[in-house]
C-alpha positions in Angstrom: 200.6 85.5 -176.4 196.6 85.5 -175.2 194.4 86.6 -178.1 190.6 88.3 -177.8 188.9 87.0 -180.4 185.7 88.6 -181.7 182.8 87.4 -184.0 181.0 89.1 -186.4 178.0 88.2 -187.8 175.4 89.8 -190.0 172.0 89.2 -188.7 170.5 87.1 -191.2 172.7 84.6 -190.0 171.0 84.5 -186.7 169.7 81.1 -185.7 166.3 82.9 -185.1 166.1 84.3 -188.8 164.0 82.0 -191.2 166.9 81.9 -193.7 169.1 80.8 -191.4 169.2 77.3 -192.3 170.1 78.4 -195.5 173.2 80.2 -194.9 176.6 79.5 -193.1 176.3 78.4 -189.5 177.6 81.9 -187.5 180.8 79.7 -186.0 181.9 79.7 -190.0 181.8 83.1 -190.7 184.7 85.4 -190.8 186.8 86.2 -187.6 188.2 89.0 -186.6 191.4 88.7 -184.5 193.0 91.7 -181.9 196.1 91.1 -180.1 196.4 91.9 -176.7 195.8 90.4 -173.3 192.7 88.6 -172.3 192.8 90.0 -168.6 193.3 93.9 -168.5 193.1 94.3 -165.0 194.5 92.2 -161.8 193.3 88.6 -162.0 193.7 88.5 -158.1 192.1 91.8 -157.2 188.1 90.5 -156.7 189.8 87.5 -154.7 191.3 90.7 -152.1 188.6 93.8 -153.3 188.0 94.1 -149.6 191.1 94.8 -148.8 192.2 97.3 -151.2 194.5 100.2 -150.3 192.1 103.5 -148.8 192.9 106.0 -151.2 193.6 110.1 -149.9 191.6 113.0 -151.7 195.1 113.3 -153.8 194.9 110.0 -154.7 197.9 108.4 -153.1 197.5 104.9 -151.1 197.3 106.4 -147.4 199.2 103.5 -146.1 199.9 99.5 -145.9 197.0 97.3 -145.7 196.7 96.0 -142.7 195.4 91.7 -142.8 195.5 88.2 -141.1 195.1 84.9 -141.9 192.5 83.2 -142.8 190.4 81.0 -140.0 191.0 77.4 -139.8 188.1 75.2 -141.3 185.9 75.0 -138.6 186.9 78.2 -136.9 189.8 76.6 -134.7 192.8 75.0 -135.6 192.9 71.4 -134.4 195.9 70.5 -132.4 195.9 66.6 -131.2 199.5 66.2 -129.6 199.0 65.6 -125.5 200.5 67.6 -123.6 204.3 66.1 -122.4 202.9 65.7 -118.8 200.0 64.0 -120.1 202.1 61.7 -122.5 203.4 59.2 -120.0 200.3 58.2 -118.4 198.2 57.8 -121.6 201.5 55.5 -122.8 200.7 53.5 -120.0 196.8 53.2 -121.1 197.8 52.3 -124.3 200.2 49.5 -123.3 196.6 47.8 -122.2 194.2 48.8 -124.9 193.7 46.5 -128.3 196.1 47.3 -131.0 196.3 48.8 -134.7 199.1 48.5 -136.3 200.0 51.8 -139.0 201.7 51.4 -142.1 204.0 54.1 -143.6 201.1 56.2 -145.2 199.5 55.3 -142.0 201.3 57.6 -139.8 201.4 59.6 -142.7 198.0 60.7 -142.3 198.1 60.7 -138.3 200.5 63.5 -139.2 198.2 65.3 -141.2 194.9 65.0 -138.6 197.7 65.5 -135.3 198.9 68.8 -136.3 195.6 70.5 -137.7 196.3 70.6 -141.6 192.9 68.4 -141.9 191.0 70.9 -139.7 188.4 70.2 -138.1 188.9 66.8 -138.2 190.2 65.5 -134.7 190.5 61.5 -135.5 190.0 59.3 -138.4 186.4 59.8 -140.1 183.7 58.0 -138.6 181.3 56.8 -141.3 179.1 59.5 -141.1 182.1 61.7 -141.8 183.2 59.6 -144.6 179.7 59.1 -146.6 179.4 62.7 -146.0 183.3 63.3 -147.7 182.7 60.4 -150.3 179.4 61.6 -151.8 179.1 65.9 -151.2 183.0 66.4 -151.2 182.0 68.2 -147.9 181.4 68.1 -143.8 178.4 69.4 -142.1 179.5 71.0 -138.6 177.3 70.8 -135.8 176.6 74.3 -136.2 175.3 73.7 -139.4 178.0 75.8 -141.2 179.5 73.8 -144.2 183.5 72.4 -144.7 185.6 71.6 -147.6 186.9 68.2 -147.4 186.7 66.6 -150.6 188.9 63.6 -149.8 188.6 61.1 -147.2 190.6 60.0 -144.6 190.1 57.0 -143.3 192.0 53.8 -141.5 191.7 50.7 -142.6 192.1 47.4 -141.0 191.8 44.1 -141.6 189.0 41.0 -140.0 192.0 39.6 -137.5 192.4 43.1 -136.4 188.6 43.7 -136.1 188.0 40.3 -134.2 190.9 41.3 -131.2 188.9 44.9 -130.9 185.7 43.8 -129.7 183.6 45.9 -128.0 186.6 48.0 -126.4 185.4 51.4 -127.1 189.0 52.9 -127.6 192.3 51.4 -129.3 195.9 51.9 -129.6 197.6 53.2 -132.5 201.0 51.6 -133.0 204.2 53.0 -135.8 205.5 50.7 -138.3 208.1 49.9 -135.7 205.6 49.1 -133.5 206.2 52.4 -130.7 202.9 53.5 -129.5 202.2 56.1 -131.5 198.5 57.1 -129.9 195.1 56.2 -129.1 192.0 56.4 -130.7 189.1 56.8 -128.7 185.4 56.2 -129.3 186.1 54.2 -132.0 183.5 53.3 -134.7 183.9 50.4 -137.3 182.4 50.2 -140.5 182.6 48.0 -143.8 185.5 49.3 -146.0 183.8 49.7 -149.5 186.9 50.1 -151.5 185.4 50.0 -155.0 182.9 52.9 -154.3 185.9 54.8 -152.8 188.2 54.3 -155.4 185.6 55.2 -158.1 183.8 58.6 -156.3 187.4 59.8 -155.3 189.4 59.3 -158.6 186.3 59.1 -161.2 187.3 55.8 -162.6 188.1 52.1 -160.7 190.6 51.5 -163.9 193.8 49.9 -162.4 196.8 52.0 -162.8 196.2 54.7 -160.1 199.5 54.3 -157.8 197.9 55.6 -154.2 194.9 53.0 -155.2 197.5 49.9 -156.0 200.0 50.9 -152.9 197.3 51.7 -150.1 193.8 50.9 -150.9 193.5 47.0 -152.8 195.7 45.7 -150.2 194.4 47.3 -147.4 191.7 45.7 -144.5 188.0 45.0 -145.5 186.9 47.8 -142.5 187.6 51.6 -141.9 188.2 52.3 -138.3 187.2 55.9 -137.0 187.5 57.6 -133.4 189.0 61.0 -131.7 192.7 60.8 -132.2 195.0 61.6 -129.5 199.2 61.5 -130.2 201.8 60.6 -127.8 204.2 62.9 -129.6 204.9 64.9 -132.6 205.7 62.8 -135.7 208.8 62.8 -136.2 211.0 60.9 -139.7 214.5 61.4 -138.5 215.3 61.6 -141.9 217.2 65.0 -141.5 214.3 67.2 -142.8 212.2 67.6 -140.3 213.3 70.8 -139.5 211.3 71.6 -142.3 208.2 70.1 -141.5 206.6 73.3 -139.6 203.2 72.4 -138.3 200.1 75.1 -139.1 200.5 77.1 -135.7 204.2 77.1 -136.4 203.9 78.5 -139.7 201.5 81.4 -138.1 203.2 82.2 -135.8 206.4 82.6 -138.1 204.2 84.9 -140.6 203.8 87.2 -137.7 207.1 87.2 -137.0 208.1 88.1 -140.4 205.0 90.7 -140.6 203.6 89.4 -143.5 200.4 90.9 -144.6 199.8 88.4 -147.2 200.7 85.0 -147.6 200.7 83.5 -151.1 201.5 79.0 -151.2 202.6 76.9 -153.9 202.2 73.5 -153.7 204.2 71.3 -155.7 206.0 67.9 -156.2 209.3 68.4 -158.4 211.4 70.9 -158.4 211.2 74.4 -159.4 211.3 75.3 -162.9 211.1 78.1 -164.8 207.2 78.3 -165.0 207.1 78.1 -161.4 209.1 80.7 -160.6 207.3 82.7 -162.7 203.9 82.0 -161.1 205.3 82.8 -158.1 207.1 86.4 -159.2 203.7 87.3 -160.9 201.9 86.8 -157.7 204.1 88.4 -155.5 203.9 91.4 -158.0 200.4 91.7 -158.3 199.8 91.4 -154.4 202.7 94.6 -154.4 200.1 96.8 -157.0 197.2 95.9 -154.7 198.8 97.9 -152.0 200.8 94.7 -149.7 203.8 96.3 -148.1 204.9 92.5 -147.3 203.8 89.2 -149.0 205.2 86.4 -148.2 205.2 83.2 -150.1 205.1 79.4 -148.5 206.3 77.2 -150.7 205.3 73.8 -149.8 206.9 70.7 -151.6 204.9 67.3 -150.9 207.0 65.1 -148.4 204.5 62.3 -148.6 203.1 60.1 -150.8 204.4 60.2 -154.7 204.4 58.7 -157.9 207.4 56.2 -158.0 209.5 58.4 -161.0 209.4 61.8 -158.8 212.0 63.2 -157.7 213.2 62.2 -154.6 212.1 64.5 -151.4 215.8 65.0 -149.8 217.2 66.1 -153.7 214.2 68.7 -153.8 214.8 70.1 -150.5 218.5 70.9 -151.5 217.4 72.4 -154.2 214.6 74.8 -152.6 216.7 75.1 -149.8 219.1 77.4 -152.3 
């Protein structure tokens, strides 16, 4: 239950009054409590005021509102898979080009960059992406316009690696298994500072943080950035990746499906009851706005997590249900 609560005080208690230090501080005098909700009106309604319902002289809503999808960051949505006629030939460049091996969170993150859900980024950061990331939580476009990207994402490898680089301007990118996975072109290599990125991007360089024990401490003394070009979609053969819809998949399948709203959840268990009453209250409140059709995109995380989650494949079941 959400209480108002609401003080009174008589003005001689105010801190201006000169007998105020002579009488109870105003946070000690009585209280007067009111039932009743905190929010009286549509939490969600200034996040959508532009797209209210246009009313008729009677009243009534005069029909569905009519919206899109939100622009990428950056205005375009980054897509970084070759063309399959193009995918043979830059196989064959890669077969002659230094190598960097991936590991498992790795190709993780080529994923991420490949398919556009780190738009605009087209590549690892360079370190003037990464500085930018690390201290302002942000990029600066060439446009000047300003981008969210509060987390950075960066290769790392190690001094061997660096020494059989160079000065080739370009590298390939090889899978844990050690299948091309890509190249990375233009490269740029800079010192790996791992202290000052564990403590601006967590807040504390404590031990105990898993992503920082698993992927950071043991990783390479230098951060490797470049434009990012992928042989292929990554694939996990695990039998879920017909679940793993890329950004312009998932458009397109909202207009499919007519959605004029799309509400996500992101989440890394399963669903419990709190959730699923997140998720009903949103889809409610987007219904009294005026939305004929939201849909909701719920998103489990398939990557990295916290050793005692639940496994990805049991969650699926579950959501798939």
């Amino acid at each position: 239950m959400s209480l108002t609560i609401k003080l009174h005080s008589h003005p001689r208690h105010s801190l201006n009054h000169p007998a105020a230090r002579l009488s109870r501080p105003p946070s000690l005098n009585p209280t007067k409590i009111r039932p009743g909700p905190i929010y009286h009106a549509n939490a969600l309604a200034p996040l959508v005021y532009s797209h209210r319902p246009r009313m008729s002289s009677d009243g009534a809503a005069r029909g569905p509102i009519k919206s899109s999808l939100i622009d990428p960051d950056g205005g375009a949505l980054v897509d970084l898979v070759v063309p399959e006629a193009e995918a043979g030939p830059k196989a064959v460049e890669a077969e002659s080009l230094p190598k960097v091996r991936l590991t498992r969170i790795d190709l993780e993150w080529v994923h991420v960059i490949s398919e556009g859900w780190a738009s605009p980024l087209k590549g690892f950061m360079r370190e003037r992406e990464y500085l930018q990331s690390l201290h302002f939580n942000c990029l600066r476009m060439e446009d000047g316009s300003i981008v969210n990207m509060s987390l950075p994402i960066v290769l790392a490898i190690d001094d061997e690696t660096k020494e059989a680089i160079g000065s080739s301007p370009n590298v390939a990118i090889l899978g844990p298994d050690g299948n091309s996975v890509g190249i990375l072109r233009s490269i740029e290599i800079y010192k790996h500072n791992k202290e000052e990125r564990i403590a601006r991007t967590w807040g504390t360089s404590a031990p105990g943080l898993p992503y920082v024990e698993e992927a950071i401490t043991p990783s390479g003394n230098w951060l490797i950035g470049g434009d990012l070009e992928v042989l292929k979609p990554i694939k996990y053969n695990d039998g879920l990746d017909h679940y793993r819809l890329s950004p312009k998949q998932l458009r397109k399948e909202f207009d499919k499906r007519q959605a004029d709203a799309v509400f996500a959840f992101q989440l890394r268990n399963p669903v419990h009851n709190g959730h699923a009453l997140l998720m009903n209250d949103t889809r409610r409140r987007l219904l009294e706005m005026g939305y004929k059709n939201p849909i909701l995109l719920l998103h489990p995380l398939g990557g990295f997590v916290k050793a005692d989650d639940v496994p990805l494949d049991v969650r699926m079941e579950q959501h798939s249900k």
